[in-house]
C-alpha positions as CSV (number, residue, x, y, z in Angstrom):
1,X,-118.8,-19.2,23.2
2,X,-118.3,-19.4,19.6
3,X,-114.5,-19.1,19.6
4,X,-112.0,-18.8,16.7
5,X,-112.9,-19.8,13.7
6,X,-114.1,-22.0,10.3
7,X,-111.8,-24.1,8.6
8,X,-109.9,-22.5,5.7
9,X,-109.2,-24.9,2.8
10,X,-105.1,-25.9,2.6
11,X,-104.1,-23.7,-0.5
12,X,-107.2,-21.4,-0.9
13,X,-104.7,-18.1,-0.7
14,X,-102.0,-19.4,-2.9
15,X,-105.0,-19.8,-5.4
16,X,-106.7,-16.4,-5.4
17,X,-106.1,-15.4,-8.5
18,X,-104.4,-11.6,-9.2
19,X,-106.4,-8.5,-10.7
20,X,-105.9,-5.3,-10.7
21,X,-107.0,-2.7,-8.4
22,X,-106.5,0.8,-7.7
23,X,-102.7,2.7,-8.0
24,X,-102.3,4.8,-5.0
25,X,-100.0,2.2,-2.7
26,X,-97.1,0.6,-3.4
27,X,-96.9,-2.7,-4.1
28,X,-93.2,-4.9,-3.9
29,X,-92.2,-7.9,-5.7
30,X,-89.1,-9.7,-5.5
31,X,-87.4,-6.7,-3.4
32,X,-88.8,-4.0,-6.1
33,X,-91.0,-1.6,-5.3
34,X,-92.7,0.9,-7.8
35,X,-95.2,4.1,-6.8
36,X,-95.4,6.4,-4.0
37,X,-92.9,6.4,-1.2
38,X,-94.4,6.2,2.5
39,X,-93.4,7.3,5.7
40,X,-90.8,4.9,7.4
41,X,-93.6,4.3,10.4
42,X,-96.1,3.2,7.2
43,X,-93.9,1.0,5.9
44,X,-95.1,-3.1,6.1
45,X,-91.9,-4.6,4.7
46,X,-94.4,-6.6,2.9
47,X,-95.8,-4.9,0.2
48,X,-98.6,-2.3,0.3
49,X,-97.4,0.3,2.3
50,X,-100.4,3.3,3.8
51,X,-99.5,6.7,2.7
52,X,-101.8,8.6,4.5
53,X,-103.8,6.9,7.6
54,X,-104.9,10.2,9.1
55,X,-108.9,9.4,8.4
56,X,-109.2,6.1,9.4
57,X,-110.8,5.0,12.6
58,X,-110.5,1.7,13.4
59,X,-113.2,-0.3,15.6
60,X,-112.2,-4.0,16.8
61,X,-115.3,-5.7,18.0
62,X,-115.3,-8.6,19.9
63,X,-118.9,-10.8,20.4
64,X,-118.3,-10.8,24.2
65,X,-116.0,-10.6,26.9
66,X,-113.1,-13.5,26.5
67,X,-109.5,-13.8,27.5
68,X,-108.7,-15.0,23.8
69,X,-109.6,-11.1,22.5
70,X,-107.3,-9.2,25.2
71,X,-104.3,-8.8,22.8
72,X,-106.1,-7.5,20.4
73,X,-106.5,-4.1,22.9
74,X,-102.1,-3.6,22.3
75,X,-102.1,-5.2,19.3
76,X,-104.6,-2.2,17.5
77,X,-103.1,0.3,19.8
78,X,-99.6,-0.3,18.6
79,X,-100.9,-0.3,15.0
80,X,-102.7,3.4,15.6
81,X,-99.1,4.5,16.2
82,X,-97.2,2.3,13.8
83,X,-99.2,3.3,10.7
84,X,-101.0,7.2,11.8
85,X,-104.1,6.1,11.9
86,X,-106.3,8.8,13.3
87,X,-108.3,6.6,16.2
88,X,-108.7,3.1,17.3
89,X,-111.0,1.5,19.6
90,X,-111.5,-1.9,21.4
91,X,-115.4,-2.5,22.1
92,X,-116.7,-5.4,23.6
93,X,-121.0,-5.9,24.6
94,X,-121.7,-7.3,28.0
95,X,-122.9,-10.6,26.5
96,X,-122.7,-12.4,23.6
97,X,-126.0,-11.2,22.1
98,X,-125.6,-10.4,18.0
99,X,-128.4,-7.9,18.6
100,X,-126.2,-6.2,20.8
101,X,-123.4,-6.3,19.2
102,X,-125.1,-4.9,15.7
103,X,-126.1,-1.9,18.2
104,X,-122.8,-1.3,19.4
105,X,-121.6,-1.2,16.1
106,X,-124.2,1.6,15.0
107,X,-122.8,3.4,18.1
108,X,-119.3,3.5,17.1
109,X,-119.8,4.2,13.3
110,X,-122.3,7.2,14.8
111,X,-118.8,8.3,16.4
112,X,-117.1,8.2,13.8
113,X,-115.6,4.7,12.9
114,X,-115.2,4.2,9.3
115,X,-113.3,0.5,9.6
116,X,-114.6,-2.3,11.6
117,X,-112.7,-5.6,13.0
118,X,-115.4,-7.5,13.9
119,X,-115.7,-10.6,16.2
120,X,-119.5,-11.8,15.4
121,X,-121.6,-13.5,17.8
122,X,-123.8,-15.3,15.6
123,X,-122.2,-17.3,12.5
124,X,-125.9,-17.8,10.8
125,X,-126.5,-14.1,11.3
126,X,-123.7,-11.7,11.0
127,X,-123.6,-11.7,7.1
128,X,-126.7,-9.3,7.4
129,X,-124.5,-7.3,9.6
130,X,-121.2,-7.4,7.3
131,X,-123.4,-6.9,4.4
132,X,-125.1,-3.6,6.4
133,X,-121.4,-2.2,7.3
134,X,-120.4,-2.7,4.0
135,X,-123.5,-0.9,2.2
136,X,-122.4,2.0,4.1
137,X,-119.2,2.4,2.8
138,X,-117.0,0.8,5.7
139,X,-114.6,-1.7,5.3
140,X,-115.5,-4.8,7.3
141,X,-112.9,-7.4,8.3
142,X,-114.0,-10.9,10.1
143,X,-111.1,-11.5,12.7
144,X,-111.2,-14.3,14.7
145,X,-114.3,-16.5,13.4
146,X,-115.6,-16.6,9.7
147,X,-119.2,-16.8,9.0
148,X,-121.6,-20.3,8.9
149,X,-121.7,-21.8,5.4
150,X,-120.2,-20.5,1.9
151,X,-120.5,-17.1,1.9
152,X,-118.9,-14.1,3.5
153,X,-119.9,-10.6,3.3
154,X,-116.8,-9.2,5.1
155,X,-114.2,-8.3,2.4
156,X,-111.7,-10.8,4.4
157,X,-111.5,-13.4,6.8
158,X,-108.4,-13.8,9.1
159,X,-109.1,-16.4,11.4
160,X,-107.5,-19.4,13.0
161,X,-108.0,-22.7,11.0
162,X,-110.1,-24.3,13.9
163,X,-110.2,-27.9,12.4
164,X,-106.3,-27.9,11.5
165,X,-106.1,-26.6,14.9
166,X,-107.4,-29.0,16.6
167,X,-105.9,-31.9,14.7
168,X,-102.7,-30.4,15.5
169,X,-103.9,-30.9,19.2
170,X,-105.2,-34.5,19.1
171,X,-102.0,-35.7,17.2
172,X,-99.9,-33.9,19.3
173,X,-101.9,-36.0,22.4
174,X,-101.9,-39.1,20.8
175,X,-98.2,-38.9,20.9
176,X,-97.4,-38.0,23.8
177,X,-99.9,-41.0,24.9
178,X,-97.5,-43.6,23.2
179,X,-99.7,-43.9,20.1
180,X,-102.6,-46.0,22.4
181,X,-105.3,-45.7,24.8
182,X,-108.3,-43.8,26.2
183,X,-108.0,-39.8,24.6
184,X,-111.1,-37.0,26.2
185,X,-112.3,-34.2,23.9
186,X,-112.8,-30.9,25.8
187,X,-114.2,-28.4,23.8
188,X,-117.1,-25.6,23.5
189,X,-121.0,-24.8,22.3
190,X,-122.1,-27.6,20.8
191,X,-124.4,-25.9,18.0
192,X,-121.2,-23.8,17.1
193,X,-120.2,-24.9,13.3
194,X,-116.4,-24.1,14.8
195,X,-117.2,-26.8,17.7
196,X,-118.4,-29.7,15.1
197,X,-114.9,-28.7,13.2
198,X,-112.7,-28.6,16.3
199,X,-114.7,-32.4,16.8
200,X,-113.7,-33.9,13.2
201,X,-110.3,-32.4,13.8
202,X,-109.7,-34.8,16.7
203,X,-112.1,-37.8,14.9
204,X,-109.5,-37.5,12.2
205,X,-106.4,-37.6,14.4
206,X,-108.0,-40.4,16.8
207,X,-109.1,-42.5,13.2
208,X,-105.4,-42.3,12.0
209,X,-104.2,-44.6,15.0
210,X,-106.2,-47.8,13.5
211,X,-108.2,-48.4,16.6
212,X,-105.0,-48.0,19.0
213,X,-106.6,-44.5,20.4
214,X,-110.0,-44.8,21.6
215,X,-112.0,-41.5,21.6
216,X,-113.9,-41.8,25.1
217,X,-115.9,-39.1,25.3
218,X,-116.7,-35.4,23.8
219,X,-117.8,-32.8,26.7
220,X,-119.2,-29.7,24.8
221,X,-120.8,-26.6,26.1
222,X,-118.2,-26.3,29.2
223,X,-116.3,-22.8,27.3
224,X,-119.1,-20.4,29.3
225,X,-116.8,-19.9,32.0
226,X,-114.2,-21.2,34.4
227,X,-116.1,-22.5,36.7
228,X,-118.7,-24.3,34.1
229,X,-115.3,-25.7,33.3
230,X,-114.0,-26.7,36.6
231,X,-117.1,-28.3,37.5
232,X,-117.2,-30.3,34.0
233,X,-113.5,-31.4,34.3
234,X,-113.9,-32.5,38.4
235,X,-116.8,-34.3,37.3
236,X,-115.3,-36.3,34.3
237,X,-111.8,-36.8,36.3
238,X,-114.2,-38.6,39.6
239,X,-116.1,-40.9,37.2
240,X,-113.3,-41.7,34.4
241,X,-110.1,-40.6,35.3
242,X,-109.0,-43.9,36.3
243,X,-109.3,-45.0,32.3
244,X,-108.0,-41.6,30.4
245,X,-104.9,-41.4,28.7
246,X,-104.9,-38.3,27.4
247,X,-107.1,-35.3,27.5
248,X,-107.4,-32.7,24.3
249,X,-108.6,-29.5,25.2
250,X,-109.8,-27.2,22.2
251,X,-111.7,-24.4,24.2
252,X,-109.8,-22.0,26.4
253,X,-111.8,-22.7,29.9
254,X,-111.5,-26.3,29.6
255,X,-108.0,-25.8,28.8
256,X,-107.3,-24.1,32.3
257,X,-109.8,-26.6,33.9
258,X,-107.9,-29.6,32.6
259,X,-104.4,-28.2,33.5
260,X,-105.7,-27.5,37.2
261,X,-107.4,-30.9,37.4
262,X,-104.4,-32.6,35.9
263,X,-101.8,-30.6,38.3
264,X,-103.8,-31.2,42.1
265,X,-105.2,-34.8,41.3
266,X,-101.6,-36.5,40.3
267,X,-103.4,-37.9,37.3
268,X,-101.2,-39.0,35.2
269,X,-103.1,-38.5,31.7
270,X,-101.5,-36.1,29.1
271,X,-103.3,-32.8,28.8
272,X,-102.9,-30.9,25.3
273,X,-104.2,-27.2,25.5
274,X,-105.5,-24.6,23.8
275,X,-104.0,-20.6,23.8
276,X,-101.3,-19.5,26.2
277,X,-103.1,-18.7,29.6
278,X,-100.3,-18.4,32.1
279,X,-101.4,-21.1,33.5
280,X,-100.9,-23.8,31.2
281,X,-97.5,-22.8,30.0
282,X,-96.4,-22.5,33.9
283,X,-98.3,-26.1,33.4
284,X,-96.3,-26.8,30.6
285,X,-92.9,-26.0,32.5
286,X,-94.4,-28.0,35.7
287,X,-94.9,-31.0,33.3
288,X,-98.6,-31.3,34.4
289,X,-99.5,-29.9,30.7
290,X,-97.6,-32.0,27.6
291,X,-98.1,-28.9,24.8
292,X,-100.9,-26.4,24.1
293,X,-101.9,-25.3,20.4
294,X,-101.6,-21.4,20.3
295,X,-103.4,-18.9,18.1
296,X,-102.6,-15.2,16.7
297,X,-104.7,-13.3,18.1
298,X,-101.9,-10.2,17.5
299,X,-101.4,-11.1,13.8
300,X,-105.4,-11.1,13.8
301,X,-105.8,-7.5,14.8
302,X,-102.2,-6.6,13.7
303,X,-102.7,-7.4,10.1
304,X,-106.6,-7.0,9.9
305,X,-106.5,-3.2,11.1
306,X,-103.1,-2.6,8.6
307,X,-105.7,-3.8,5.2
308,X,-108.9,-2.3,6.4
309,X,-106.8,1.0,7.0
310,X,-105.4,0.0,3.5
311,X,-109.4,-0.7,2.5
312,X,-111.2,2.6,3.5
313,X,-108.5,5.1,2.3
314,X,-109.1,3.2,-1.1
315,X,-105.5,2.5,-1.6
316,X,-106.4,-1.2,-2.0
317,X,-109.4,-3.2,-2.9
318,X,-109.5,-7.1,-2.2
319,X,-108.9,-9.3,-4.9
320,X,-111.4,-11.8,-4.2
321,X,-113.7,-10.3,-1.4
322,X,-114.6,-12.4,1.3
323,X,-111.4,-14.7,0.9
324,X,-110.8,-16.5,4.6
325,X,-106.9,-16.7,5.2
326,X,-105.3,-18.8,8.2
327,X,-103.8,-16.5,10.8
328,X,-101.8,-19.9,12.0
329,X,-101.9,-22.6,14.9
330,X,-99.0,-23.5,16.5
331,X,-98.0,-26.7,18.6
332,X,-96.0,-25.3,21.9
333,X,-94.5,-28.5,24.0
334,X,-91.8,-27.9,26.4
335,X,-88.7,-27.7,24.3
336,X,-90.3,-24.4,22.4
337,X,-92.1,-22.7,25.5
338,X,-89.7,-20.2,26.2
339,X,-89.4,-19.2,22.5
340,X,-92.7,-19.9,20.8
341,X,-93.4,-16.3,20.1
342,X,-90.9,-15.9,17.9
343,X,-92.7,-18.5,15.2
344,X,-96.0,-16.5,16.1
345,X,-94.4,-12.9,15.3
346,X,-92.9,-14.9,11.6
347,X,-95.8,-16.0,10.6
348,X,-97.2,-12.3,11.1
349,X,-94.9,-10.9,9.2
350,X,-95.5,-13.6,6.5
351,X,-98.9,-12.6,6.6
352,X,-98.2,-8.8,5.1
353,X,-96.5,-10.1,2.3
354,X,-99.4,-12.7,1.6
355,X,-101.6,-10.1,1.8
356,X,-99.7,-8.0,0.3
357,X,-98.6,-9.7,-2.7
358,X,-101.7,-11.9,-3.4
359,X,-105.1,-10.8,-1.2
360,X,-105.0,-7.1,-2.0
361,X,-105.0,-5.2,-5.4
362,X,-102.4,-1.9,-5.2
363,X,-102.0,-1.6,-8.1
């Protein structure tokens, strides 16, 4: 599957550059606040704060069924209640067909949706889609996965930094491997843009050790399902396991398939993850599993459905539409497993006031 996201340049948010927008939210700036004053359950703490959410109904919409998009069911639930909106929905298609997907989304904004959170399936093609949304009044938000090439059509992208991601992950591999030997790249659909991203991430990570790390082989297409996964990871573990070090998994089902491998075969190469499947942090505990990289895919629906609610009651507009902002990656070894959340729900919160103060236009 294509699964979370484009890379987003190191400093592209700090350098949008401010406008003006519309004045009906309030907008803080060093502990001021000037406007309007909301309801306590509206307020962000980080700068715009929605006044009235009553008319805004909020569709997230996944490109297919994936564990990595099942927090986003609490996480847009919570925020119905938190800010009054007036519905939310979760909607997923069967299978990852962009076709599909574009239908569903007629189906929901038939209903009634007037915001949309959207997951697309195809990176070349959902611009037309975003751009389709958009002509018809909606506020569109690309969560998860930016568009293919240059252009956006979504007024935002929050989405993880998949290159800087996996970097992260090989680094975090080749150290635990002693800074030398054989290193396996896991990872998903090969003709994915976010795949050939997640590769360069570990090429750069691998080309840092002079030579000391060797970059056996890249497996792609194994992220259909577990068992595409299992099969993928037996198979590589009977023919090479003998000469891998380490193994750096950037797709979820490889991820799982590694840790199990690693765990029942007494191999003794050091498995980096993606995501926090029970499995691998249980892995992680065991020792089977040196560290995982973890996403947000709570901040991703948390603070995506908070500025399109902010979007389609016209409080805000976005300063530089189709800006792509880094939800965050975070590197979860043992000594942080019990806590890692807590760095997850900070950088959420630092999100608001990014947004807040320097992606949307109050006012």
């Amino acid at each position: 599957m294509r699964f979370p996201t484009r890379s987003v340049l190191p400093g592209v948010v700090a350098a949008v550059v401010l406008a003006s927008g519309t004045a009906a939210c309030t907008y803080k700036n060093s502990g001021t606040e000037s406007g309007g004053q909301a309801a306590p359950a509206a307020r962000t703490g980080g700068g715009a704060e929605l006044v009235d959410g009553s008319r805004t109904e909020v569709a997230l919409v996944p490109g297919g069924a994936h564990p990595y998009f099942q927090p986003w069911k609490a996480a847009v639930t919570s925020a119905r209640k938190t800010y009054g909106l007036k519905a939310v929905t979760f909607d997923e298609t069967a299978e990852w067909d962009q076709q599909k997907q574009n239908n569903l989304l007629s189906t929901l904004a038939a209903r009634g949706y007037n915001s949309f959170g959207v997951f697309g399936v195809s990176p070349t093609d959902i611009n037309s889609t975003f751009a389709d949304l958009r002509s018809q009044g909606f506020p569109v938000a690309s969560l998860g996965s930016c568009p293919a090439g240059d252009r956006n059509e979504a007024d935002f992208c929050l989405s993880t930094d998949v290159q800087l991601a996996a970097y992260k992950a090989a680094k975090a591999a080749v150290e635990a491997m002693g800074g030398r030997g054989t290193l396996v790249h896991l990872t998903g659909n090969n003709v994915d843009a976010n795949t050939q991203l997640r590769i360069k991430g570990v090429a750069q990570a691998v080309k840092e050790t002079g030579g000391k790390v060797k970059l056996l082989q890249t497996i792609t297409d194994i992220d259909t399902d577990l068992q595409t996964a299992q099969k993928a990871v037996s198979d590589l573990m009977a023919a090479k396991g003998d000469r891998i070090t380490g193994i750096v998994a950037t797709a979820y089902n490889p991820a799982v398939a590694a840790a199990d491998a690693v765990g029942t075969s007494g191999s003794k190469a050091k498995v980096i993850a993606i995501d926090d499947d029970a499995k691998i942090l249980s892995g992680i505990e065991q020792g089977t599993v040196t560290a995982t990289v973890v996403q947000n895919p709570v901040g991703q629906a948390e603070i995506g459905t908070w500025a399109l609610a902010l979007l389609q009651t016209k409080q805000c507009t976005v300063r530089d539409p189709g800006v792509e902002v880094d939800s965050g990656s975070f590197v979860v070894d043992k000594a942080n497993v019990s806590g890692y959340d807590k760095a997850r729900q900070k950088k959420t919160a630092q999100l608001k006031t990014e947004f807040a103060d320097k992606i949307l236009s109050c006012g």
